[in-house]
ZADRENNU-846832 format. One line per field, with one value per residue: x, y, z of N, C-alpha, C in turn; residue in three letters; residue number from 1. Coordinates in Angstrom, 3 decimals, decimal comma. Layout:
# ZADRENNU-846832
n_east: [X:...]
n_north: [Y:...]
n_up: [Z:...]
ca_east: [X:...]
ca_north: [Y:...]
ca_up: [Z:...]
c_east: [X:...]
c_north: [Y:...]
c_up: [Z:...]
resn: [Ala:...]
resi: [NUM:...]
# end
This chain:
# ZADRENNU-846832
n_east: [-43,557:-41,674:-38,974:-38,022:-36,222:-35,722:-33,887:-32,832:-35,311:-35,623:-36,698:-36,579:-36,409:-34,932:-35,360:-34,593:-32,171:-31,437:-30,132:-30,414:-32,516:-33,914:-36,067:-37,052:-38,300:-39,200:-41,284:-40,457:-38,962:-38,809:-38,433:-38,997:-36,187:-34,951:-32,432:-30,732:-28,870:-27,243:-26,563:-23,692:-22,587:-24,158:-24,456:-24,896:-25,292:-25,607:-25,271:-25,483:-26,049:-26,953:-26,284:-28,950:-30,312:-34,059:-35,927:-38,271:-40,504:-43,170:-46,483:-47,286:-50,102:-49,988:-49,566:-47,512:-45,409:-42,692:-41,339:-38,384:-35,530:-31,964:-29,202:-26,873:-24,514:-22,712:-19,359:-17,658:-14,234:-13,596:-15,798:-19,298:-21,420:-23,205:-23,845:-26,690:-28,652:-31,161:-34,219:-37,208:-39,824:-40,246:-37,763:-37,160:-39,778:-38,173:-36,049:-36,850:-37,779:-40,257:-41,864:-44,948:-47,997:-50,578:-53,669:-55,713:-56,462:-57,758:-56,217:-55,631:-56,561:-54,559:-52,389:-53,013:-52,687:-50,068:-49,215:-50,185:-48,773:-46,110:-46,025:-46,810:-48,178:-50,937:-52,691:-54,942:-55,394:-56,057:-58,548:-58,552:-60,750:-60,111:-58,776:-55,735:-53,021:-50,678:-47,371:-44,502:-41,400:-39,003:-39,028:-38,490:-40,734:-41,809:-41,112:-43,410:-45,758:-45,535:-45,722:-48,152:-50,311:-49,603:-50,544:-52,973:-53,234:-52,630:-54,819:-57,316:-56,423:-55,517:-53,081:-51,044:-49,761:-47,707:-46,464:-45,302:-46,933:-45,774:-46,353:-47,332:-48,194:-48,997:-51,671:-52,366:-54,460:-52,893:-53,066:-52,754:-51,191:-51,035:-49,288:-48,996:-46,828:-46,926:-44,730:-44,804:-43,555:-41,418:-41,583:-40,660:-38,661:-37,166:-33,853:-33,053:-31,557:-30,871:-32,736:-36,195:-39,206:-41,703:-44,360:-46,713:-46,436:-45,369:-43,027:-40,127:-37,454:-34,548:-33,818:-32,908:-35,062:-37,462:-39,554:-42,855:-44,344:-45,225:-44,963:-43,097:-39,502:-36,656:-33,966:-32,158:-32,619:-33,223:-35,736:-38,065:-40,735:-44,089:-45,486:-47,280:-49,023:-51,333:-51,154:-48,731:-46,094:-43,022:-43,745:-44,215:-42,364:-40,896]
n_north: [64,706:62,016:60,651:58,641:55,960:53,453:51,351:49,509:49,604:52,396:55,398:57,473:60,528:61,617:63,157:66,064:65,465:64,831:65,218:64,748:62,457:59,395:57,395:54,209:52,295:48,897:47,489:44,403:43,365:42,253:44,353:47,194:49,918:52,312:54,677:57,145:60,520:61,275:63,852:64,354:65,715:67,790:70,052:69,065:66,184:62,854:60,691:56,522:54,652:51,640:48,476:46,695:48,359:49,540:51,078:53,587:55,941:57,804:59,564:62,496:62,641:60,639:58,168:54,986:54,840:53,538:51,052:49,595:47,780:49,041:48,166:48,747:51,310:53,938:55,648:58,307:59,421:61,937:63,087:64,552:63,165:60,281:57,594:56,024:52,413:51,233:48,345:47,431:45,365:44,026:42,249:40,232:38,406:37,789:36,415:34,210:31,038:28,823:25,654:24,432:23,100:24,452:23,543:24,219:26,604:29,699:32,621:34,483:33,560:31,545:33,379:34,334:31,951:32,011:34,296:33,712:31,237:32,336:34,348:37,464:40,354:41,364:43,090:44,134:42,132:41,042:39,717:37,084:35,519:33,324:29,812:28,306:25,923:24,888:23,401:24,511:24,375:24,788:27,291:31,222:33,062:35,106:34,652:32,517:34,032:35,705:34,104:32,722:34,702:35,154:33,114:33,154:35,594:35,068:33,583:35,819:37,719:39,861:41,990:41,997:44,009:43,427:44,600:45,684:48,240:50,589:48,568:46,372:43,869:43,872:43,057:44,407:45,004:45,895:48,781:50,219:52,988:55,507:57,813:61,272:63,602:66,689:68,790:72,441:74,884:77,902:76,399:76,046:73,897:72,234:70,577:68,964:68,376:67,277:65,536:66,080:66,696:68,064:70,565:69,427:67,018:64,821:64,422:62,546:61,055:60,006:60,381:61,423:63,438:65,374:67,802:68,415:69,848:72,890:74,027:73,698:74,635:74,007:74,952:74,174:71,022:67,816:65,827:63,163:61,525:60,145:57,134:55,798:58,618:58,605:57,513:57,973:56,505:54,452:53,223:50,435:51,619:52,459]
n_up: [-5,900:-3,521:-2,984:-0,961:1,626:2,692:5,621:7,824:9,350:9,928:8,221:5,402:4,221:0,666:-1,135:-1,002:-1,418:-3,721:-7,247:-9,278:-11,414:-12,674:-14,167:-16,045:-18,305:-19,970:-22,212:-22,510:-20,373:-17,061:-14,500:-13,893:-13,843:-11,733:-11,043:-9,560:-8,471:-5,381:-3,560:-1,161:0,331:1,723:4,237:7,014:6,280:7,341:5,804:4,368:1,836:0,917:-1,118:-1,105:0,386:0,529:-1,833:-2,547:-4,806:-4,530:-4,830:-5,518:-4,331:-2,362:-3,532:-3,975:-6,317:-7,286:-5,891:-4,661:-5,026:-4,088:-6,312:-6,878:-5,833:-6,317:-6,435:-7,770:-7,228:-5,636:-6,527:-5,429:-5,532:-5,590:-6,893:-7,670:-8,181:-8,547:-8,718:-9,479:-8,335:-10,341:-10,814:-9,223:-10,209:-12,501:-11,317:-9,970:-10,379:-11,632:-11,563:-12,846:-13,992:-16,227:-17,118:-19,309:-18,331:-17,202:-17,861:-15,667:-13,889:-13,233:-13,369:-10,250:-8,757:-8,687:-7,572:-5,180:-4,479:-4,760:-2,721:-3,688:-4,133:-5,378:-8,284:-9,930:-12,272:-15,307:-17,261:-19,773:-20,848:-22,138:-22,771:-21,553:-22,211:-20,515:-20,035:-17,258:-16,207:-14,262:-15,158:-14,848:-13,389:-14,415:-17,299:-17,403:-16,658:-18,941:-20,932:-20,876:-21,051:-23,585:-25,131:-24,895:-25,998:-28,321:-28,795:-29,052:-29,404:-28,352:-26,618:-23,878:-20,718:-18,494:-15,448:-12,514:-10,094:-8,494:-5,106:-6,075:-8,035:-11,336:-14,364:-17,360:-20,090:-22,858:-25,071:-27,903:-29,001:-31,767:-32,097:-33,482:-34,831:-35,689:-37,342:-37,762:-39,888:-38,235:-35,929:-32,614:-31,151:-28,881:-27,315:-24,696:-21,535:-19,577:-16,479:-15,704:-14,120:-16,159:-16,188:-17,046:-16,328:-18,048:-18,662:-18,037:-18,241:-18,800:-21,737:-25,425:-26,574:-28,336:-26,543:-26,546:-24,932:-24,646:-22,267:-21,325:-20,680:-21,002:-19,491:-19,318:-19,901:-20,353:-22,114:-22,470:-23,657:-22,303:-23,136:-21,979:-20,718:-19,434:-17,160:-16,020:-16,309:-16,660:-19,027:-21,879:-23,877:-26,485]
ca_east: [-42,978:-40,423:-37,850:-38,080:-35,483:-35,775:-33,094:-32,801:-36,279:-35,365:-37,067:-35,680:-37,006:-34,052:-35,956:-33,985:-30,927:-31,583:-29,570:-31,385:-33,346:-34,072:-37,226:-36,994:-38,528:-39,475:-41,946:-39,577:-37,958:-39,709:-38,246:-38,268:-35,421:-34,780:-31,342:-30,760:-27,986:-27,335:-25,617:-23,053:-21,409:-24,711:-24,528:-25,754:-26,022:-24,847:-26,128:-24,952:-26,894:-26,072:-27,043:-29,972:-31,494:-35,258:-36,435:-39,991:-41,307:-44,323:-46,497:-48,246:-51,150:-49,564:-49,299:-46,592:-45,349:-42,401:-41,001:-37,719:-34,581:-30,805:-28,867:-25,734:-23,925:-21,051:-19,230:-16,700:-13,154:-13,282:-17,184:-20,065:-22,246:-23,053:-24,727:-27,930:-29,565:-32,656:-34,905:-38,755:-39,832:-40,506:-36,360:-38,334:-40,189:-37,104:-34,710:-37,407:-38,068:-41,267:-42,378:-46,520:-48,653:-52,057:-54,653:-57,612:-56,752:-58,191:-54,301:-56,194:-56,533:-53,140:-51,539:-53,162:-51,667:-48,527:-49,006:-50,441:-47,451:-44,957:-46,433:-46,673:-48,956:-51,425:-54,186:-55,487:-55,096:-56,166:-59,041:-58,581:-61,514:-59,929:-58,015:-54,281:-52,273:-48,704:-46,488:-43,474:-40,416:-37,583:-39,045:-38,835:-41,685:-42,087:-41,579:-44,518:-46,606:-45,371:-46,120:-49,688:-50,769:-48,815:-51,147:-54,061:-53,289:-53,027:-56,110:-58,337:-56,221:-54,787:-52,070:-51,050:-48,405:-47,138:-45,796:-45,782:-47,306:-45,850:-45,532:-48,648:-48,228:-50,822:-51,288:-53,599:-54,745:-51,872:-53,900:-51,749:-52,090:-50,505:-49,430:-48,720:-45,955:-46,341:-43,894:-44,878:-42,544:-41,167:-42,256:-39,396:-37,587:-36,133:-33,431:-32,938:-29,708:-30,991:-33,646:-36,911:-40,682:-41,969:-44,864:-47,074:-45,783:-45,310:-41,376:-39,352:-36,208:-33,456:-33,710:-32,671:-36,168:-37,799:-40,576:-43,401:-45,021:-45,478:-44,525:-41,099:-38,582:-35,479:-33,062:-30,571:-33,330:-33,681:-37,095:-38,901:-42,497:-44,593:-46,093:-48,899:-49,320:-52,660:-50,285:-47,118:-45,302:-42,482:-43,660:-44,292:-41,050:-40,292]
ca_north: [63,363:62,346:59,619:57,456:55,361:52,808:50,816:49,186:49,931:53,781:55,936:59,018:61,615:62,298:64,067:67,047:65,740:64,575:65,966:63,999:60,778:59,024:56,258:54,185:50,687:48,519:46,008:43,167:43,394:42,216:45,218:48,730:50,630:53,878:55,921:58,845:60,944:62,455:64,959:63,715:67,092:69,076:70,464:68,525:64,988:61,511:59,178:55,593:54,475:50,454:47,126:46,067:48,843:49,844:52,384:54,459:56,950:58,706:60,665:64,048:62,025:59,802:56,660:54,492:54,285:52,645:50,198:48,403:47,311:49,262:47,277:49,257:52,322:54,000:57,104:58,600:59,855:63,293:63,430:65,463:62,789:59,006:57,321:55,109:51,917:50,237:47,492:47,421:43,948:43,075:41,213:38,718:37,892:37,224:35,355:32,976:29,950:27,508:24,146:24,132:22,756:24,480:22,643:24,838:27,603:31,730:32,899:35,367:32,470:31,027:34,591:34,490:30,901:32,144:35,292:32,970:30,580:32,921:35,442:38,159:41,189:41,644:44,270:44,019:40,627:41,099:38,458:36,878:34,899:32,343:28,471:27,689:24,864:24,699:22,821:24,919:23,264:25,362:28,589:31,880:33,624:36,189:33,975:32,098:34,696:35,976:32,679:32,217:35,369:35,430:31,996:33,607:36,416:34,801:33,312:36,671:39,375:41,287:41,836:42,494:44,250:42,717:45,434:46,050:49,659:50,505:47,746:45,370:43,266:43,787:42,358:45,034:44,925:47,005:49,432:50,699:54,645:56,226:59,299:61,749:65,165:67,479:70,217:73,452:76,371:78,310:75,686:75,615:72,728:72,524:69,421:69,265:67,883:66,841:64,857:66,655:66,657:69,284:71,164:68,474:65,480:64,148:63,716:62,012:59,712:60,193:59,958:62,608:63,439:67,140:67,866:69,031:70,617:74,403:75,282:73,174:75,509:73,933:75,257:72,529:69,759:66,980:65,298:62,414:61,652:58,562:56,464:55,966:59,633:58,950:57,046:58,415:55,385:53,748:51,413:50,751:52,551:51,751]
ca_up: [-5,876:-2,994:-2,637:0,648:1,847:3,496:5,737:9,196:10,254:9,469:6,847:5,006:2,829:-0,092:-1,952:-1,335:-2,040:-5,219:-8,132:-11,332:-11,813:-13,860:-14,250:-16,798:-18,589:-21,330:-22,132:-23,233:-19,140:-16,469:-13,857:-14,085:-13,091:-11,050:-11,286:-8,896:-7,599:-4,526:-3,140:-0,047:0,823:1,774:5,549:8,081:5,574:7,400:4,986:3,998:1,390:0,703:-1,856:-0,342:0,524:-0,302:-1,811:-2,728:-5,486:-3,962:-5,525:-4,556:-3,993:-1,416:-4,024:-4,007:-7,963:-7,706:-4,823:-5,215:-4,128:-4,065:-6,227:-7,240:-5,486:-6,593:-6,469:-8,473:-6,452:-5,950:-7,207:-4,451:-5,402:-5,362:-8,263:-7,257:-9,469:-7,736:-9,626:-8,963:-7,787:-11,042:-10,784:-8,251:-11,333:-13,825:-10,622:-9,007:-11,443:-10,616:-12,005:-12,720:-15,116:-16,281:-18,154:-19,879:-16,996:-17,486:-17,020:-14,739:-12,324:-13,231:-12,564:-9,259:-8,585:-8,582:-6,969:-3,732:-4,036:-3,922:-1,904:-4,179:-3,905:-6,669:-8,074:-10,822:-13,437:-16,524:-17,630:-21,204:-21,667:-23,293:-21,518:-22,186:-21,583:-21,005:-18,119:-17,035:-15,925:-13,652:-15,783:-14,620:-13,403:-15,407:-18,667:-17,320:-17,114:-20,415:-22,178:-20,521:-21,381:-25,202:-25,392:-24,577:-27,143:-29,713:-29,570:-28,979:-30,607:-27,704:-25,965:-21,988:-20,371:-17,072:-14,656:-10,769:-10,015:-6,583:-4,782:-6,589:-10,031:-12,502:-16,195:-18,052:-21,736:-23,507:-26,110:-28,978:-29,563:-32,474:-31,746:-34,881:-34,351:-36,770:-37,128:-37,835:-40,253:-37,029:-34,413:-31,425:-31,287:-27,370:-27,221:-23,598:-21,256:-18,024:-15,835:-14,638:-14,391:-16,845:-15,862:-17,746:-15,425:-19,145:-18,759:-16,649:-18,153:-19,348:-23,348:-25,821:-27,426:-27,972:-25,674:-26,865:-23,965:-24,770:-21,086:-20,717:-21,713:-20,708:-18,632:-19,702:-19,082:-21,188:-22,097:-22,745:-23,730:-21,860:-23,770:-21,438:-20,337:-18,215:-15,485:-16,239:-15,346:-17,895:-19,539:-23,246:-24,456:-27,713]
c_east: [-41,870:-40,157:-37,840:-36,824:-35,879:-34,895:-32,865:-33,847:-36,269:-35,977:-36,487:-36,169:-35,382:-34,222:-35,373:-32,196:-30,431:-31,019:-29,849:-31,660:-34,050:-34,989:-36,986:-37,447:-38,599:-40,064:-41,730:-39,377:-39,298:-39,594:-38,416:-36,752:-35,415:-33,347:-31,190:-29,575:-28,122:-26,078:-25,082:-22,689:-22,931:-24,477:-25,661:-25,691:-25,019:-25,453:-24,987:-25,880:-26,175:-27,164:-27,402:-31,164:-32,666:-35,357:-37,687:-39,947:-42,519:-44,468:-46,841:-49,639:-50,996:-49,332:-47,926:-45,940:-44,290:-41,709:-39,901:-36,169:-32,831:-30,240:-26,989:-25,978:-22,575:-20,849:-17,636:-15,776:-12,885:-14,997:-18,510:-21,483:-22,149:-24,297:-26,003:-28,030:-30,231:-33,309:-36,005:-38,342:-40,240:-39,008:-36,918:-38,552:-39,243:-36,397:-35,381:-38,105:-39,269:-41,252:-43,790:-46,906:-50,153:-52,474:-55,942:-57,613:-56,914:-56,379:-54,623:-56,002:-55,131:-52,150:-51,690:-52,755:-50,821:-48,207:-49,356:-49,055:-46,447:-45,183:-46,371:-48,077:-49,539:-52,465:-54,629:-54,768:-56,292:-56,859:-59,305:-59,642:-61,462:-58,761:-56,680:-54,171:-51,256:-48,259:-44,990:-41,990:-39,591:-37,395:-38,993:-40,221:-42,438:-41,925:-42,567:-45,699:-46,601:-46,063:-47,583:-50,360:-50,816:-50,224:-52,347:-54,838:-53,536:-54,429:-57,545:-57,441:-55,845:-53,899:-51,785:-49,418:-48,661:-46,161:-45,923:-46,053:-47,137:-45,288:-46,514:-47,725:-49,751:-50,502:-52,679:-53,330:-54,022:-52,833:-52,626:-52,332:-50,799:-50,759:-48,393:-48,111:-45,872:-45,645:-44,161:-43,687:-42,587:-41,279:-40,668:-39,009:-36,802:-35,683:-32,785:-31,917:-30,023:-32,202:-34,715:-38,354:-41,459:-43,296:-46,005:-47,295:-45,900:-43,855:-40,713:-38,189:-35,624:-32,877:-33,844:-34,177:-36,074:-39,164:-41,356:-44,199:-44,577:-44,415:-43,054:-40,285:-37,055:-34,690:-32,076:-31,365:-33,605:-34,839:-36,977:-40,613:-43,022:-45,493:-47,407:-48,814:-50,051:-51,550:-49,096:-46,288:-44,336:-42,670:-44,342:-43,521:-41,072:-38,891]
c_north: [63,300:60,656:59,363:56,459:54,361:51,535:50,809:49,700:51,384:54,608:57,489:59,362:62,151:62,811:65,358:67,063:65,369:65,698:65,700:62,693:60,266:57,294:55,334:52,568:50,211:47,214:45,042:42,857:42,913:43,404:46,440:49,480:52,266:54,374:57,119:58,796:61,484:62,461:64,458:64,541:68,045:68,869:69,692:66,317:63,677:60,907:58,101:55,075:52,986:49,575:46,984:46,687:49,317:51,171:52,698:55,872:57,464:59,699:62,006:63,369:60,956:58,335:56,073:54,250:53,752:52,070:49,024:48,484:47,980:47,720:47,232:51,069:53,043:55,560:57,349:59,645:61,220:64,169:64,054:64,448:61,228:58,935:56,274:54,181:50,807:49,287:47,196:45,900:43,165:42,064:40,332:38,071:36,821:36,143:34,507:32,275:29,169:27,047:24,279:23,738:23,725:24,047:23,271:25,995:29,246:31,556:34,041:34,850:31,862:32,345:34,673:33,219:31,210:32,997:34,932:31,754:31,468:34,223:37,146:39,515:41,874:43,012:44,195:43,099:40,388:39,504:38,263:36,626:33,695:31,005:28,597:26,918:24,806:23,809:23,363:23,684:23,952:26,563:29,761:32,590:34,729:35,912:32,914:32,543:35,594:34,962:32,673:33,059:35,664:34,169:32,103:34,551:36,324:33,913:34,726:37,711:40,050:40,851:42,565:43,130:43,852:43,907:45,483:47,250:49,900:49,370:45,996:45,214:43,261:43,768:43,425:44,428:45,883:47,566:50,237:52,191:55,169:57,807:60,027:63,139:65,430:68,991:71,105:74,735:77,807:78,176:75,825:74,228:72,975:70,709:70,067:68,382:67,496:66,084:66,128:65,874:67,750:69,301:70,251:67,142:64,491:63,737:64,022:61,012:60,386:59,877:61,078:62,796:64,979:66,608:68,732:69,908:72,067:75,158:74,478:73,799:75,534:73,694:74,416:71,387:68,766:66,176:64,138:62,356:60,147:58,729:56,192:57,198:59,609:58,286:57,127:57,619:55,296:52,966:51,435:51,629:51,666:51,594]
c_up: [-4,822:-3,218:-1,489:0,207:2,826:4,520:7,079:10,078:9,869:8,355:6,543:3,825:1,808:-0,726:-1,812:-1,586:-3,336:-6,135:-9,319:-10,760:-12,500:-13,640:-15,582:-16,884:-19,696:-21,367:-21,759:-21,558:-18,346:-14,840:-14,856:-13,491:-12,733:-10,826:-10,490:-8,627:-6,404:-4,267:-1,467:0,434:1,526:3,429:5,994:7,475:6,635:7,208:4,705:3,209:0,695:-0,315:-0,981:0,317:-0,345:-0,592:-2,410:-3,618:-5,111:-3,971:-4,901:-3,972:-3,018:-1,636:-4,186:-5,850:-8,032:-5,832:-5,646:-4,437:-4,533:-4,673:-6,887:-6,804:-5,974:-6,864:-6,888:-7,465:-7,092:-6,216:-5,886:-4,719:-5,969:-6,575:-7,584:-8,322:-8,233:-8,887:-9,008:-8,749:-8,716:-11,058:-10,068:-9,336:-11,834:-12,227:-9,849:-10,137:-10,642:-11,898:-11,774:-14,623:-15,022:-17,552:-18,363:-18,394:-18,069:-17,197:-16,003:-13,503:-12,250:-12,515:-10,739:-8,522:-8,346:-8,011:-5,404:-3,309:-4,093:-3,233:-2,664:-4,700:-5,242:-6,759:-8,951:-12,103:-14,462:-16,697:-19,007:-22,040:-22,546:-22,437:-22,506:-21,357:-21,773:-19,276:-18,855:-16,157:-15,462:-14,631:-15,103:-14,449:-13,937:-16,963:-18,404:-17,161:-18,394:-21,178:-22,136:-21,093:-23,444:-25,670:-25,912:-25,775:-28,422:-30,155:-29,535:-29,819:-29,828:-27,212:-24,355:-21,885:-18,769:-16,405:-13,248:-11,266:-8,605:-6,183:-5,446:-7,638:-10,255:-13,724:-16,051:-19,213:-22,184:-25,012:-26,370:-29,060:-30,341:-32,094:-33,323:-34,059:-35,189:-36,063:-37,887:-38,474:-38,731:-35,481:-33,526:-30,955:-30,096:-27,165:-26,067:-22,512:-20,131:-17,926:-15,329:-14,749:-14,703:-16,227:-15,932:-17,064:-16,971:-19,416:-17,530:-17,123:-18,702:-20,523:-24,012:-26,907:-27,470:-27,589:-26,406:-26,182:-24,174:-23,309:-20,396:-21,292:-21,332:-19,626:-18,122:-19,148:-20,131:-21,222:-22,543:-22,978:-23,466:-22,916:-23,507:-20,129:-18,943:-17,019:-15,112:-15,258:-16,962:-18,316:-21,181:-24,042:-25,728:-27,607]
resn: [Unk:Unk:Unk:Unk:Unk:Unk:Unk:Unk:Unk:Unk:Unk:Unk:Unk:Unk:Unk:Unk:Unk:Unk:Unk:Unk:Unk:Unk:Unk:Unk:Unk:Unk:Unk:Unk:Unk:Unk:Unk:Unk:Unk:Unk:Unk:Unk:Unk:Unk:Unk:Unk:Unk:Unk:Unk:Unk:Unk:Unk:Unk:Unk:Unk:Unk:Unk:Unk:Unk:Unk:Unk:Unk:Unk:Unk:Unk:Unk:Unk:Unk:Unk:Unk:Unk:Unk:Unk:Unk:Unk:Unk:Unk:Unk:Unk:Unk:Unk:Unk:Unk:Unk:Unk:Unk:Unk:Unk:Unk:Unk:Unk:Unk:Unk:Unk:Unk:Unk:Unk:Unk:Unk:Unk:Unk:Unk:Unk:Unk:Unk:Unk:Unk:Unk:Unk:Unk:Unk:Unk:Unk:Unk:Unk:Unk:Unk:Unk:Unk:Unk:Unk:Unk:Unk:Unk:Unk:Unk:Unk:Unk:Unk:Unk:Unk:Unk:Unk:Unk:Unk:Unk:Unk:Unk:Unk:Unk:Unk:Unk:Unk:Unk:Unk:Unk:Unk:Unk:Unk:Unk:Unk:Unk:Unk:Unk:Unk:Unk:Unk:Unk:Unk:Unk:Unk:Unk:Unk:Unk:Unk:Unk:Unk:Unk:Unk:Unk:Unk:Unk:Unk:Unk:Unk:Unk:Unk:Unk:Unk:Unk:Unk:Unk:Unk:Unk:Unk:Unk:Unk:Unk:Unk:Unk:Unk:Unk:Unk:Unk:Unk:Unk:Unk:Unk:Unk:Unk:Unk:Unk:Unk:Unk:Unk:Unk:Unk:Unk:Unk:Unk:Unk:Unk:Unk:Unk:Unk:Unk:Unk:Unk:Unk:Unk:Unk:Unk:Unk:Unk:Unk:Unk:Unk:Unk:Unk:Unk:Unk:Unk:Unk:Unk:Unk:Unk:Unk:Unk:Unk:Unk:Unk:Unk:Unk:Unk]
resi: [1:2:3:4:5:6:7:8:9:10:11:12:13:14:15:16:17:18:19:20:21:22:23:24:25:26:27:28:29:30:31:32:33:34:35:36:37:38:39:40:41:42:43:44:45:46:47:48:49:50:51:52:53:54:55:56:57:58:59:60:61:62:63:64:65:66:67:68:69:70:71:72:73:74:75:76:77:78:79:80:81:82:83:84:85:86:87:88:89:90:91:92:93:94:95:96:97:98:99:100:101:102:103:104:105:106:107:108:109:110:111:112:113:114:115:116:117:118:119:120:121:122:123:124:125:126:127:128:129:130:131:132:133:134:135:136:137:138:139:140:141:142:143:144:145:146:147:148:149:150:151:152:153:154:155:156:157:158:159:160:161:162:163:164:165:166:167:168:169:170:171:172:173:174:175:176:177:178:179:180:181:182:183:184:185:186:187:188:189:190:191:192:193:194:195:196:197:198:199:200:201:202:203:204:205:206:207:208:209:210:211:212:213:214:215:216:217:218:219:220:221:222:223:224:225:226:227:228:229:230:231:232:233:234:235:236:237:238]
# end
């Protein structure tokens, strides 16, 4: 996984000056956020890293997973390192309001309405099968595709999650999976203190859980467990 920068035409690999980071989301939101430190003191570094600039998660596979925008810097007096907070492009979403009416529309086609008026780069939109009708009024865009879809839901029985992936928006079908932890008389129990990506690529935020992965064994690292594993992205946090 590296960290790209992006700023005045310029690109930059920080991926090695990274000192923790931290991914993190939740349904309810219509951004994700990203969290990193770096390190300002290493030999050789003249960085400026400012609000406004972009930045990139990219994986080993050369995919983009998250894309978003510097939106707080700050660094503690006396401290070897600067705090980061970026916000995927789902904040677009929540801070640009439109005015539309649909009448008996798929919200498949409505999603894509809105992704042609405000220029917004799609990939996959989730088809319901089923018409709503609502007229918005100086709503946010991301509680209008909440609503359309919620509309939708309740008449078939499922439910969507609305996320960018990278630098795309896409509404899938959110599938529920119970997951069951049993504990075991002499099982190991590792509560862990830091940011990584265990062996697993099954944790990555910054929440005090125990990891169950057999081959994470610490070394002052604190875990998490995704929710949806297969794309180890954040999303669906309880």
């Amino acid at each position: 996984m590296k960290l790209m920068l992006y700023q005045n035409g310029t690109t930059t690999d920080l991926s090695g000056l990274v000192s923790g980071l931290t991914w993190s989301g939740d349904k309810s939101t219509a951004a994700r956020k990203l969290e990193f430190a770096l390190i300002t003191d290493a030999p050789g570094v003249d960085l400026t890293v400012r609000n406004g600039d972009h930045c990139e998660l990219i994986d080993d596979d050369g995919q983009c997973r998250f894309s978003g925008m510097i939106v707080q810097v700050t660094q503690k007096s006396g401290s070897a390192t600067i705090a980061v907070t970026a916000y995927d492009r789902g904040i677009y979403l929540s801070n640009n309001a439109g005015t539309m009416i649909f009448r008996n529309s798929e919200p498949a086609d409505a999603a894509r309405q809105i992704c042609s008026t405000y220029q917004i780069p799609a990939r996959t939109l989730a088809t319901a099968g089923v018409p709503v009708t609502r007229k918005f009024a100086g709503v946010s865009l991301w509680q209008i595709l909440n609503t359309l879809y919620s509309l939708a839901g309740a008449q078939n029985g499922k439910r969507y999650m609305i996320r960018f992936i990278g630098r795309d928006l896409e509404v899938s079908e959110r599938i529920e999976q119970a997951t069951n932890l049993v504990i075991q008389p002499g099982s190991n129990l590792i509560i862990h203190h830091e940011v990584h990506h265990c062996p697993a690529q099954q944790c990555c935020h910054l929440q005090q859980r125990r990891c169950p992965d057999s081959n994470c064994r610490g070394s002052g690292i604190r875990c998490a467990i995704w929710t949806d594993a297969a794309s180890h992205d954040p999303t669906g946090w309880n």
